[in-house]
VOSE-846804 format. One record per residue: residue number from 0; residue in one letter; x, y, z of N, C-alpha, C, CB in turn. Coordinates in nm, 3 decimals, decimal comma. Glycine has a CB too. Layout:
<kekols>
  nr rest   neast  nnorth     nup  caeast canorth    caup   ceast  cnorth     cup  cbeast cbnorth    cbup
 NUM    a       X       Y       Z       X       Y       Z       X       Y       Z       X       Y       Z
...
</kekols>
This chain:
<kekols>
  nr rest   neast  nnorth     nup  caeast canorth    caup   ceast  cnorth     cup  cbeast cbnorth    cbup
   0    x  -5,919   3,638  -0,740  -5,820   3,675  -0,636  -5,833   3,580  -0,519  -5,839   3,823  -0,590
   1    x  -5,705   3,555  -0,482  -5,755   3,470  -0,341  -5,763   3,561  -0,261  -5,664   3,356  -0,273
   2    x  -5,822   3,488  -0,105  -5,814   3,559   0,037  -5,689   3,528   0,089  -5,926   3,515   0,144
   3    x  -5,691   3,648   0,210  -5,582   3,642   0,282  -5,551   3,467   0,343  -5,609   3,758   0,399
   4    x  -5,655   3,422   0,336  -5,606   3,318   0,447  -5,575   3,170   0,281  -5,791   3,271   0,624
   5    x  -5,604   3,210   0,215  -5,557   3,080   0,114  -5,442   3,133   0,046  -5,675   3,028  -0,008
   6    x  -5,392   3,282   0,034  -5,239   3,294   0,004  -5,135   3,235   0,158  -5,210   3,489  -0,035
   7    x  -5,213   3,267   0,237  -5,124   3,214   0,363  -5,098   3,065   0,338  -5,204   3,233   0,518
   8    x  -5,252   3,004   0,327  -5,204   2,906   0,303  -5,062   2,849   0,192  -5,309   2,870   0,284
   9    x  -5,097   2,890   0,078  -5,016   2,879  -0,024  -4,866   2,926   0,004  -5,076   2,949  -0,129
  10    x  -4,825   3,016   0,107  -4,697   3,049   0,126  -4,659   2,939   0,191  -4,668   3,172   0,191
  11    x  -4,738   2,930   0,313  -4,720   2,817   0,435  -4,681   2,684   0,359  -4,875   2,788   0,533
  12    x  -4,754   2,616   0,235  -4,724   2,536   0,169  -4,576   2,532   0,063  -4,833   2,532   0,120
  13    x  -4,562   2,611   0,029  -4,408   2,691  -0,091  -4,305   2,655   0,043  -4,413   2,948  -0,152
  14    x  -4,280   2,726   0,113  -4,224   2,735   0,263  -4,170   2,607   0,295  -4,335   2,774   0,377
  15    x  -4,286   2,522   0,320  -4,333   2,361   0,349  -4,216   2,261   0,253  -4,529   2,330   0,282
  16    x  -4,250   2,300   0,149  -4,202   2,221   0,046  -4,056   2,262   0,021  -4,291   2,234  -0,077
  17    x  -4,002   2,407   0,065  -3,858   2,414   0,004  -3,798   2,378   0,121  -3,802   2,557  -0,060
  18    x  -3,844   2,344   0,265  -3,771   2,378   0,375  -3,751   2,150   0,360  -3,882   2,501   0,546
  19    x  -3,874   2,098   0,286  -3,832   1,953   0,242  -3,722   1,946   0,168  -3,930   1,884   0,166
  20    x  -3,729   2,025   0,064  -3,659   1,974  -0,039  -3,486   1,979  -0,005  -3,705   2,061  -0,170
  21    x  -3,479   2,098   0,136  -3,363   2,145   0,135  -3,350   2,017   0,234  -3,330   2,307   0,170
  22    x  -3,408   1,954   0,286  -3,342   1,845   0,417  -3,310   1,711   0,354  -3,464   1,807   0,558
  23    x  -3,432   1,734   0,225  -3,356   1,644   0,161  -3,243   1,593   0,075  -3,399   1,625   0,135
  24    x  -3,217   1,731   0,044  -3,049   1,764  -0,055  -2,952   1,760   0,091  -3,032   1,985  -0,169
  25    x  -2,956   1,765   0,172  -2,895   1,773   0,329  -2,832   1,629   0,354  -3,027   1,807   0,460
  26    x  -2,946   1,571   0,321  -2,946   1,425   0,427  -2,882   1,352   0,274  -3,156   1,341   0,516
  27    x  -2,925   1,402   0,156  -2,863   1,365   0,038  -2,719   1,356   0,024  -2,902   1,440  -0,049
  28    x  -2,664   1,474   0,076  -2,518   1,509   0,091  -2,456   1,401   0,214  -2,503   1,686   0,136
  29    x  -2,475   1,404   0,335  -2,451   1,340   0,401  -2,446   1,203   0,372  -2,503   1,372   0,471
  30    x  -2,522   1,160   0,354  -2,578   0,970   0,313  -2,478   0,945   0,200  -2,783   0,937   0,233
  31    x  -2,443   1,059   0,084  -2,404   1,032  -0,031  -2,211   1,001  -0,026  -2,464   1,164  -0,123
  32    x  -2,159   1,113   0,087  -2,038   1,160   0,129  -1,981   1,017   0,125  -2,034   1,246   0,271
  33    x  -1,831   0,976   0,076  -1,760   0,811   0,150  -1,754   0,929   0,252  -1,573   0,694   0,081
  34    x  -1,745   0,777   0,395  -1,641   0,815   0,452  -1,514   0,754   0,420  -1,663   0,808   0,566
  35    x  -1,432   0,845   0,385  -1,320   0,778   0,370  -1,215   0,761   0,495  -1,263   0,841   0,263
  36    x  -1,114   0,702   0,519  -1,016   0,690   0,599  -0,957   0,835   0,635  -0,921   0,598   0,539
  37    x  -0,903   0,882   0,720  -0,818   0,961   0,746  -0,703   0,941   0,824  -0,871   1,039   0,781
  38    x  -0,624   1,083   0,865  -0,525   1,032   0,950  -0,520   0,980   1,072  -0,460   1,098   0,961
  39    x  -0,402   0,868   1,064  -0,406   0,785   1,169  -0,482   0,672   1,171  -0,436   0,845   1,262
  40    x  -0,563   0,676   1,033  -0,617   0,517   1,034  -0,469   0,419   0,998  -0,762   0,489   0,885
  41    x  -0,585   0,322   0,995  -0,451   0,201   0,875  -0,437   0,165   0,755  -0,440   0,068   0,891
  42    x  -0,537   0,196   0,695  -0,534   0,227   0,597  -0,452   0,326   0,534  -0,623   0,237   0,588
  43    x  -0,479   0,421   0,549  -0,360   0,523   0,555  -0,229   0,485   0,562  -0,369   0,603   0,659
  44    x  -0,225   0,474   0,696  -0,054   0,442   0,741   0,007   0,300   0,648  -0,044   0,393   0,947
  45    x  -0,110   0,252   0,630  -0,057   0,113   0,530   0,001   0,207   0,390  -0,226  -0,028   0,474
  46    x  -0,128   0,236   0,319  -0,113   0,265   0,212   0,024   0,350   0,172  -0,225   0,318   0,188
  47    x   0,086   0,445   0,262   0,192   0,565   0,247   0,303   0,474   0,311   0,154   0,731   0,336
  48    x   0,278   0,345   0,419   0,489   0,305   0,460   0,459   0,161   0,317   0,557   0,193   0,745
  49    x   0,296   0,089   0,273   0,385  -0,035   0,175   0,421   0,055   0,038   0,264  -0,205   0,122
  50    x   0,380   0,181   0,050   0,470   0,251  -0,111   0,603   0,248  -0,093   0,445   0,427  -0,154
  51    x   0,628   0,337   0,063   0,795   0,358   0,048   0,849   0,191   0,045   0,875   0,462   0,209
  52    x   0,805   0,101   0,158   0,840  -0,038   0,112   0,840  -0,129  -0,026   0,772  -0,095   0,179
  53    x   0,755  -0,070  -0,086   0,751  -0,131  -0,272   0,868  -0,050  -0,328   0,577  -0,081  -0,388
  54    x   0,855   0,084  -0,304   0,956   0,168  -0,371   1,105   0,064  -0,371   0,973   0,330  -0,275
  55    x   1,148   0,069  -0,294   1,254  -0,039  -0,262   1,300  -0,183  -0,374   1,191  -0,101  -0,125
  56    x   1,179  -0,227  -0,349   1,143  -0,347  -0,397   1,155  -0,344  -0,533   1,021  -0,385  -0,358
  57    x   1,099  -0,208  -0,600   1,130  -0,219  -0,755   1,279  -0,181  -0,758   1,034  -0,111  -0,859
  58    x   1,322  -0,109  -0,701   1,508  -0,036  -0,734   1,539  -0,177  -0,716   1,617   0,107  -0,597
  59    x   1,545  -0,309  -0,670   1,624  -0,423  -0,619   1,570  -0,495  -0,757   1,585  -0,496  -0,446
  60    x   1,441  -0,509  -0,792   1,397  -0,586  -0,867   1,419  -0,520  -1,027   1,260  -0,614  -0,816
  61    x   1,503  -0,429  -1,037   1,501  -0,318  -1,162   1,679  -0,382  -1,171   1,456  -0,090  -1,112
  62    x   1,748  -0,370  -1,061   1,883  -0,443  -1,090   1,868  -0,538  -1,100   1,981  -0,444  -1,020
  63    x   1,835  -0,632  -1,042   1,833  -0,784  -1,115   1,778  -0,838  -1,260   1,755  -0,862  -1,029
  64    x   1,684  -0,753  -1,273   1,616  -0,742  -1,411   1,730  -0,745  -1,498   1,524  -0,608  -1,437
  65    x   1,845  -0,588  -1,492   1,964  -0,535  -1,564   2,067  -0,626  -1,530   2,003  -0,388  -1,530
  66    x   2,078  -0,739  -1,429   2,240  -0,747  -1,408   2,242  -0,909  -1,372   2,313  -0,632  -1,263
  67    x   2,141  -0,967  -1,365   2,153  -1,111  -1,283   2,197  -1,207  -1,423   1,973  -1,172  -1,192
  68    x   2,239  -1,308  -1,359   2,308  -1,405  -1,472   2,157  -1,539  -1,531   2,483  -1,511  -1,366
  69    x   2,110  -1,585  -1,415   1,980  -1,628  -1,447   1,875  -1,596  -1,529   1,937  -1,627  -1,370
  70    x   1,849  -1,632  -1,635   1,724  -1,535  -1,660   1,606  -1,573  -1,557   1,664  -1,552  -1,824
  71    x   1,554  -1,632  -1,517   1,447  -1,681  -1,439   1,464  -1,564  -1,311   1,468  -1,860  -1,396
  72    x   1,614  -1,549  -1,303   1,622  -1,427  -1,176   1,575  -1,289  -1,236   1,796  -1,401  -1,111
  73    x   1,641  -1,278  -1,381   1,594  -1,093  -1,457   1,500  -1,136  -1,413   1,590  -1,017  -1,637
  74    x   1,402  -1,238  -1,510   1,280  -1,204  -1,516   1,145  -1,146  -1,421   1,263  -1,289  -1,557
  75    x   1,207  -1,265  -1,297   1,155  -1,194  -1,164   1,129  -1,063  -1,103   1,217  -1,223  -1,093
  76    x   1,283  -1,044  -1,118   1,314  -0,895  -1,073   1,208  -0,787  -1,164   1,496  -0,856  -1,109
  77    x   1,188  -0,814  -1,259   1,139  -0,725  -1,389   0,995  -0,744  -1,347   1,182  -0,786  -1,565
  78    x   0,957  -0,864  -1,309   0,791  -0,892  -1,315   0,752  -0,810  -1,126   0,745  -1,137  -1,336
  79    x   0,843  -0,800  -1,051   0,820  -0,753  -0,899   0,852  -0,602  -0,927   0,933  -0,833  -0,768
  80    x   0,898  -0,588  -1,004   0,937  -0,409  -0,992   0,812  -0,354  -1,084   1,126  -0,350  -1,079
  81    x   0,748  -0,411  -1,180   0,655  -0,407  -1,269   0,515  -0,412  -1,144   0,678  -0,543  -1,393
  82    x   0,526  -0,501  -1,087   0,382  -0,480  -1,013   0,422  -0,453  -0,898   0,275  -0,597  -1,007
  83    x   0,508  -0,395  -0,873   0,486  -0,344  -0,730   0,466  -0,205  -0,756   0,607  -0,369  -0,623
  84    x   0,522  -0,155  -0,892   0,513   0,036  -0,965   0,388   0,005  -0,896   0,510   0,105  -1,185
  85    x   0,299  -0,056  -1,006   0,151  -0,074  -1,014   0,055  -0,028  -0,885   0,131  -0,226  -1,037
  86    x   0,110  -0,168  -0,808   0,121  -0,130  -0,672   0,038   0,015  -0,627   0,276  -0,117  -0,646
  87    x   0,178   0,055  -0,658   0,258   0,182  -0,605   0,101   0,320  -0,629   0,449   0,217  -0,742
  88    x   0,081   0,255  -0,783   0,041   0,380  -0,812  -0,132   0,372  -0,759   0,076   0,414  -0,985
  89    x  -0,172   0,193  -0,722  -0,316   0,233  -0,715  -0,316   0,277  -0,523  -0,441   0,069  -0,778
  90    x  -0,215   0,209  -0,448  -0,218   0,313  -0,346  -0,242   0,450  -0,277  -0,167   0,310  -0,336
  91    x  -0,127   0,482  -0,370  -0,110   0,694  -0,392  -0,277   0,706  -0,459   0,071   0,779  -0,577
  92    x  -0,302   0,647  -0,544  -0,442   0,720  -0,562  -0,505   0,708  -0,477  -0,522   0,692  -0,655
  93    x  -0,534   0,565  -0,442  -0,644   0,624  -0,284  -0,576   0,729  -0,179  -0,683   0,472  -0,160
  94    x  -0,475   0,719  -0,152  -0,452   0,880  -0,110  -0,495   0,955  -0,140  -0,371   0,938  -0,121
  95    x  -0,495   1,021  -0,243  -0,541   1,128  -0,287  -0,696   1,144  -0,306  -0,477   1,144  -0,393
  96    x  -0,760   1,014  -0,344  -0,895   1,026  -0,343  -0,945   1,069  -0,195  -0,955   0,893  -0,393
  97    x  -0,848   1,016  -0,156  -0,931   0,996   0,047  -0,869   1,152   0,122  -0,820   0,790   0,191
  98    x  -0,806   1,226  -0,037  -0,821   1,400   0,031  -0,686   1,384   0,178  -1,059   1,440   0,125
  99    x  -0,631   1,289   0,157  -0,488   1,296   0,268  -0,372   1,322   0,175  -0,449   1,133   0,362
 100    x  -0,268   1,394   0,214  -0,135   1,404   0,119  -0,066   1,254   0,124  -0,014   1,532   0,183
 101    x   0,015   1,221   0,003   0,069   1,084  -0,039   0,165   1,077   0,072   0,137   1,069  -0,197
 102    x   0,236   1,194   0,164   0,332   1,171   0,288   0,285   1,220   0,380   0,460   1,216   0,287
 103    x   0,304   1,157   0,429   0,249   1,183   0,584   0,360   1,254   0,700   0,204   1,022   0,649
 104    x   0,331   1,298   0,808   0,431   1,336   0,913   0,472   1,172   0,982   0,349   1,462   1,041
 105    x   0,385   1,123   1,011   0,397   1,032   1,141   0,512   0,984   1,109   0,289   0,916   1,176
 106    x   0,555   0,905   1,185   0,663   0,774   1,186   0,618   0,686   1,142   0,714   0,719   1,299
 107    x   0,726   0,621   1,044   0,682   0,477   0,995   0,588   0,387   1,084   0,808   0,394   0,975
 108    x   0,520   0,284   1,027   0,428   0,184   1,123   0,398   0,230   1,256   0,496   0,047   1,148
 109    x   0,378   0,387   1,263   0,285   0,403   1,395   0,154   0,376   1,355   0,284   0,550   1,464
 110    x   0,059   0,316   1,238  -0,065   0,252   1,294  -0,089   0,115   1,283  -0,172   0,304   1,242
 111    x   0,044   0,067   1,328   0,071  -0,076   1,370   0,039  -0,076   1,512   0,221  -0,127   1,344
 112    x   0,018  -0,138   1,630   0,044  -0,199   1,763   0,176  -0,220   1,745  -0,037  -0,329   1,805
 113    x   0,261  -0,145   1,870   0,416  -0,209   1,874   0,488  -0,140   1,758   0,423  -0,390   1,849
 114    x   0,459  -0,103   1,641   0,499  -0,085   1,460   0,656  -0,018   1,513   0,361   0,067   1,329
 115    x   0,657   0,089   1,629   0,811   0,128   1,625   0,850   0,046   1,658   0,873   0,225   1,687
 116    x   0,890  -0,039   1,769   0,934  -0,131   1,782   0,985  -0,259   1,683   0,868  -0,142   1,848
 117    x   0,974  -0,196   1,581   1,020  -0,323   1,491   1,054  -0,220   1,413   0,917  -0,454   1,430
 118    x   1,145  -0,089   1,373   1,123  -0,050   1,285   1,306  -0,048   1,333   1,000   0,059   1,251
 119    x   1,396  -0,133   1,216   1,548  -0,091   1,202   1,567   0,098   1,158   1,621  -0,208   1,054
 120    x   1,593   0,150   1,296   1,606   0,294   1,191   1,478   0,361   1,197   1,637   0,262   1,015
 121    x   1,482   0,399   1,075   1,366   0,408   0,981   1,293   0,331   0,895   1,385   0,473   0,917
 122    x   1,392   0,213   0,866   1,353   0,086   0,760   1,229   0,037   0,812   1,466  -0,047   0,753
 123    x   1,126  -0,017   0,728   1,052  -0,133   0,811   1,075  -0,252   0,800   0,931  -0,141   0,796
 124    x   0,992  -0,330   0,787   1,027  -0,444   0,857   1,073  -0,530   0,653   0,852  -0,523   0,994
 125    x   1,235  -0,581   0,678   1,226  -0,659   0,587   1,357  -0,556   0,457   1,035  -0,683   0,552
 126    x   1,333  -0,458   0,484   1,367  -0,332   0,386   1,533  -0,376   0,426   1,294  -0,134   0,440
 127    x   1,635  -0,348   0,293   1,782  -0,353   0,308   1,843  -0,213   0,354   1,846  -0,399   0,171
 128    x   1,950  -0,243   0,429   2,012  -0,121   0,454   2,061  -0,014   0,329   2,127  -0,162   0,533
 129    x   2,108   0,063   0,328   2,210   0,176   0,275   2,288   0,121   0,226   2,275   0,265   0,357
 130    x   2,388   0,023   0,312   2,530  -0,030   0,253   2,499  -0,161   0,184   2,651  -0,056   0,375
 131    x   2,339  -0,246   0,198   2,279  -0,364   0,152   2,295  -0,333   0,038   2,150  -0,403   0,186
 132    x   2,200  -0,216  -0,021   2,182  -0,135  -0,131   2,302  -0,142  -0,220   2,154   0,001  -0,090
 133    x   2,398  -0,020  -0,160   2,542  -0,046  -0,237   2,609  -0,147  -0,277   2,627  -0,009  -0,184
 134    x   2,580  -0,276  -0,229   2,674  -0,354  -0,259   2,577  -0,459  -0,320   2,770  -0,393  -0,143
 135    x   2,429  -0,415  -0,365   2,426  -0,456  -0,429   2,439  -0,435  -0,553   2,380  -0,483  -0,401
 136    x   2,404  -0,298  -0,559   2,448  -0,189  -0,701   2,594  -0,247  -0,723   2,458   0,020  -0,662
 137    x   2,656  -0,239  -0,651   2,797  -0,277  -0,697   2,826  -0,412  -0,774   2,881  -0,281  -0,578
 138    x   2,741  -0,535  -0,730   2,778  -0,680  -0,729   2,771  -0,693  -0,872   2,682  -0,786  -0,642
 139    x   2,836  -0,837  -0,916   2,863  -0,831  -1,040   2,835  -1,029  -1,071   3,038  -0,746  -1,065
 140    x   2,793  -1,063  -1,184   2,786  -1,207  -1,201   2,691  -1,285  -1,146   2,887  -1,259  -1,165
 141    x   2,745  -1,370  -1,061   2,651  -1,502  -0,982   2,591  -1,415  -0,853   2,769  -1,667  -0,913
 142    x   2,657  -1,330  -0,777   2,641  -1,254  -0,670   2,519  -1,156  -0,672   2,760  -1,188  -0,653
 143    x   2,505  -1,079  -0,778   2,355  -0,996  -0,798   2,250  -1,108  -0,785   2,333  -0,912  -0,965
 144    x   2,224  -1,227  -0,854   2,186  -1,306  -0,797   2,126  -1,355  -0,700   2,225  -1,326  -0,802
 145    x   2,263  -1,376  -0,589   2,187  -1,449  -0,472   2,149  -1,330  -0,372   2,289  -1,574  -0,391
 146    x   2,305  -1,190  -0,377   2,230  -1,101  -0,274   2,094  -1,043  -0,319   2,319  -0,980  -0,238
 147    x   2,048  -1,031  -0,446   1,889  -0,990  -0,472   1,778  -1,101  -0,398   1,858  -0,993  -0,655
 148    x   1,801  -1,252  -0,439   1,732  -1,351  -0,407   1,707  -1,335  -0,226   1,813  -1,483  -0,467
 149    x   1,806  -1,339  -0,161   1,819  -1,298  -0,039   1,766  -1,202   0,018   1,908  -1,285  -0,021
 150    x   1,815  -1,042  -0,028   1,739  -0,984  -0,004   1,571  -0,935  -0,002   1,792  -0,956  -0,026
 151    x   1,549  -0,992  -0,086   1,405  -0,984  -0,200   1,342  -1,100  -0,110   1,430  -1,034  -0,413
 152    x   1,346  -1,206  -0,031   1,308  -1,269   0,037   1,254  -1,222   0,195   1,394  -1,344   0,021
 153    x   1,395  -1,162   0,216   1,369  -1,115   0,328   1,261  -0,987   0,333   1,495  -1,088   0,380
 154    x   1,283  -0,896   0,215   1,173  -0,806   0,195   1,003  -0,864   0,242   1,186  -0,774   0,032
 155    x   0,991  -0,933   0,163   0,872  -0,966   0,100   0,788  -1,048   0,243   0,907  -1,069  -0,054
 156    x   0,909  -1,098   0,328   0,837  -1,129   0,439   0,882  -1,059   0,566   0,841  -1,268   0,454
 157    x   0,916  -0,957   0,543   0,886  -0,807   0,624   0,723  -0,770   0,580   1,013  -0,658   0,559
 158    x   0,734  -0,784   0,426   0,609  -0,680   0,389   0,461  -0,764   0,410   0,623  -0,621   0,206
 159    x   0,504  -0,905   0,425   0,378  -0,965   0,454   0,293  -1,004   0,647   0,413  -1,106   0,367
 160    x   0,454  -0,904   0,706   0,432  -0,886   0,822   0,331  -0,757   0,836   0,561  -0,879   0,886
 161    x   0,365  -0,669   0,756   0,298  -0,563   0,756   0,149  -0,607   0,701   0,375  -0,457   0,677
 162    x   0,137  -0,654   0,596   0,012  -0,703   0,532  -0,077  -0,811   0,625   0,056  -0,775   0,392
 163    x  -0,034  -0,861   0,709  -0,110  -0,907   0,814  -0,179  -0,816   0,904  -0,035  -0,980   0,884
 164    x  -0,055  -0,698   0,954  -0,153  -0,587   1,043  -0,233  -0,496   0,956  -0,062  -0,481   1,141
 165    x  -0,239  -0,496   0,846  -0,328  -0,401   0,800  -0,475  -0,499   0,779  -0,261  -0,324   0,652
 166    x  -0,457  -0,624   0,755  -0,538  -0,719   0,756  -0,627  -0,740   0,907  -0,453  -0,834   0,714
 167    x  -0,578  -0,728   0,965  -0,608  -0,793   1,139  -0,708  -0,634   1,173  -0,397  -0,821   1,284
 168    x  -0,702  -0,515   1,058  -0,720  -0,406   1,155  -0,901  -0,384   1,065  -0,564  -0,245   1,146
 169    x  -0,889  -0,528   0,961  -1,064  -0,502   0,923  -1,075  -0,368   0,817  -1,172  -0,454   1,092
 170    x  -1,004  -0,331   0,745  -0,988  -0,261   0,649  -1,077  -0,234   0,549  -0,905  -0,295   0,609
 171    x  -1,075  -0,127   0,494  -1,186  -0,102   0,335  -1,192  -0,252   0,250  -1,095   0,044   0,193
 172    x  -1,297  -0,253   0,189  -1,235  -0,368   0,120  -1,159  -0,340   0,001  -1,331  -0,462   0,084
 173    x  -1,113  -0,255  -0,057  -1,030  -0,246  -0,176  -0,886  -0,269  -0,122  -1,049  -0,103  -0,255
 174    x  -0,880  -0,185   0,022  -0,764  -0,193   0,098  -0,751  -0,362   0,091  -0,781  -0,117   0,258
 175    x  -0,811  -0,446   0,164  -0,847  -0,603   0,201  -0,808  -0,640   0,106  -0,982  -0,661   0,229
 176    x  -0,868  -0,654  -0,005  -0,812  -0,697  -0,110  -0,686  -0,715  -0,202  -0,859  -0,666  -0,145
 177    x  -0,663  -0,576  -0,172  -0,515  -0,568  -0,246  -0,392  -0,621  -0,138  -0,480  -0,389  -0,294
 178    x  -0,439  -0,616  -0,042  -0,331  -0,630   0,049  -0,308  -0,785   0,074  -0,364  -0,550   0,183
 179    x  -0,436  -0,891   0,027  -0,420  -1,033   0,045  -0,383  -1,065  -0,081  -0,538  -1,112   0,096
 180    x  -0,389  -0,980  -0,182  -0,311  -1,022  -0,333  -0,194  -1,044  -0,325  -0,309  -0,929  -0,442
 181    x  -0,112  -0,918  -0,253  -0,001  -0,877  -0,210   0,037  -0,961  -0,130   0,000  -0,765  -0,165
 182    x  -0,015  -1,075  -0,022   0,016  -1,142   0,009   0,032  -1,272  -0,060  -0,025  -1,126   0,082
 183    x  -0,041  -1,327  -0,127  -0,071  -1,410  -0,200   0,042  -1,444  -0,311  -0,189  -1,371  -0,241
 184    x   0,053  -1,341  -0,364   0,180  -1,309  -0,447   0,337  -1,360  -0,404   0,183  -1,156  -0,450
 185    x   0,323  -1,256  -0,317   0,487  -1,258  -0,187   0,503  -1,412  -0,195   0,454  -1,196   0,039
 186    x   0,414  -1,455  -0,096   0,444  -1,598  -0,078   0,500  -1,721  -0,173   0,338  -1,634  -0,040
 187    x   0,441  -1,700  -0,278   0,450  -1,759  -0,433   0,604  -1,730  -0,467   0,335  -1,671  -0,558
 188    x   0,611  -1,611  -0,477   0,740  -1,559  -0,517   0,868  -1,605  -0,401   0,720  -1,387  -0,529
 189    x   0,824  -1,600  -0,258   0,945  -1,642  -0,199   0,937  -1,780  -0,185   0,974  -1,579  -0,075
 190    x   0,925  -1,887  -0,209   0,872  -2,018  -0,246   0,987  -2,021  -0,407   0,656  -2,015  -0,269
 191    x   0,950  -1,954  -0,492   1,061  -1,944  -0,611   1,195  -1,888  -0,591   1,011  -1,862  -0,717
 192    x   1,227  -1,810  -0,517   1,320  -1,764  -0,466   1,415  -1,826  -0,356   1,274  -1,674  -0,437
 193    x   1,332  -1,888  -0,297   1,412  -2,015  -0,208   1,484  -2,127  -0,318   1,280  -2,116  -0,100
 194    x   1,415  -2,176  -0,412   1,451  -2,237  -0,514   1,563  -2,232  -0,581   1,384  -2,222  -0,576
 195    x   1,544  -2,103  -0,602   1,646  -2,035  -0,705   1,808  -1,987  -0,632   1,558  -1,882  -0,767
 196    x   1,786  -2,005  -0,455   1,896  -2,020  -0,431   1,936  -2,094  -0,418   1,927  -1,986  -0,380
 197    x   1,892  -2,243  -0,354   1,911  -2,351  -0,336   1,983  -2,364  -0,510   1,774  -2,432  -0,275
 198    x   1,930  -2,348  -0,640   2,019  -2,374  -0,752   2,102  -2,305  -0,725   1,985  -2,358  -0,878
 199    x   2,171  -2,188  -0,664   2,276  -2,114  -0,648   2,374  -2,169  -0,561   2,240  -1,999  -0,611
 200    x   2,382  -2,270  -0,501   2,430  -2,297  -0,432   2,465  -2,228  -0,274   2,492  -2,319  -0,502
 201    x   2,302  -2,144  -0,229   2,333  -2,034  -0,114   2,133  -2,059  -0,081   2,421  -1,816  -0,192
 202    x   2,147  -1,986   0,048   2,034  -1,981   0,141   1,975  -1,883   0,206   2,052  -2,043   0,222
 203    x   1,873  -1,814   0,214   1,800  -1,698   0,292   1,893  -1,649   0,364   1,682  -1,732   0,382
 204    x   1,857  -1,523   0,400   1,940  -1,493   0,534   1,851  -1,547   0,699   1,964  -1,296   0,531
 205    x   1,910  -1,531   0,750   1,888  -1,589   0,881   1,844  -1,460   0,984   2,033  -1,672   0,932
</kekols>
């Protein structure tokens, strides 16, 4: 049998050891947790306005795919609506991983500096109007063409305006990354697209 004072001990020790084990499942949890982004970062606000901005980008690049006379123009259209889905979809997942809903309340590019201020509307920066839209749905022949080429230009360097401020703001690096692909890309593509109007006999918009 032990004595009183070596069961004390022995509790004092049990005690000792669970009141460790628990600081260490504690500090385990903590240390282990991402932090992930939340609202009102830029990350965020990137990730939820370049979806609705890609969203766009494939409906424009999904008609030209169906309707342009070029193939070099389908094909485009088909290969930008194809990776911008993509895009689309590894965005929304970090949403959701990072425990924020895929929409947000705020206003477009409020975690830009200035971001309303450049925002047509609601559009951001680069995005075609309503009646842009229609008439391009409508256009027929050589014209799907150049208004896609045009438009799709002007997009892409709206969206690499945006891809600079999400850049400038020191971002996750998965964010960083995808977002200088996305740049990387754009650029390439409007570089071919200048091209491809110049064979059209037509030029950017101004």
């Amino acid at each position: 049998m032990f004595g009183f004072s070596q069961r004390g001990t022995i509790v004092l020790a049990v005690v000792a050891a669970i009141i460790v084990a628990a600081l260490g499942f504690t500090v385990g949890l903590v240390v282990g947790r991402p932090h992930w982004p939340g609202e009102g970062s830029a990350e965020v606000g990137f990730a939820r306005d370049m979806s609705t901005h890609h969203a766009q980008a494939v409906e424009m690049g999904m008609i030209a795919y169906q309707k342009a006379t070029l193939p070099e123009v389908r094909t485009l259209g088909g290969d930008i609506a194809l990776t911008q889905k993509g895009q689309i979809g590894i965005m929304q997942g970090w949403l959701r991983t990072w425990g924020v809903p895929v929409n947000g309340t705020e206003a477009p590019m409020s975690w830009m500096p200035g971001g309303a201020e450049q925002l047509n509307g609601y559009l951001m920066p680069g995005m075609a109007t309503q009646d842009e839209m229609d008439k391009l749905n409508a256009a027929t022949g050589k014209d799907v063409d150049i208004l896609f080429l045009q438009y799709m230009i002007r997009h892409h360097l709206g969206g690499a305006h945006m891809i600079d401020g999400v850049l400038a703001k020191n971002p996750r690096p998965e964010v960083r990354d995808l977002a200088q692909t996305m740049k990387n890309n754009q650029q390439a593509e409007v570089t071919t697209m200048t091209n491809l109007l110049k064979q059209l006999g037509a030029a950017p918009l101004n």
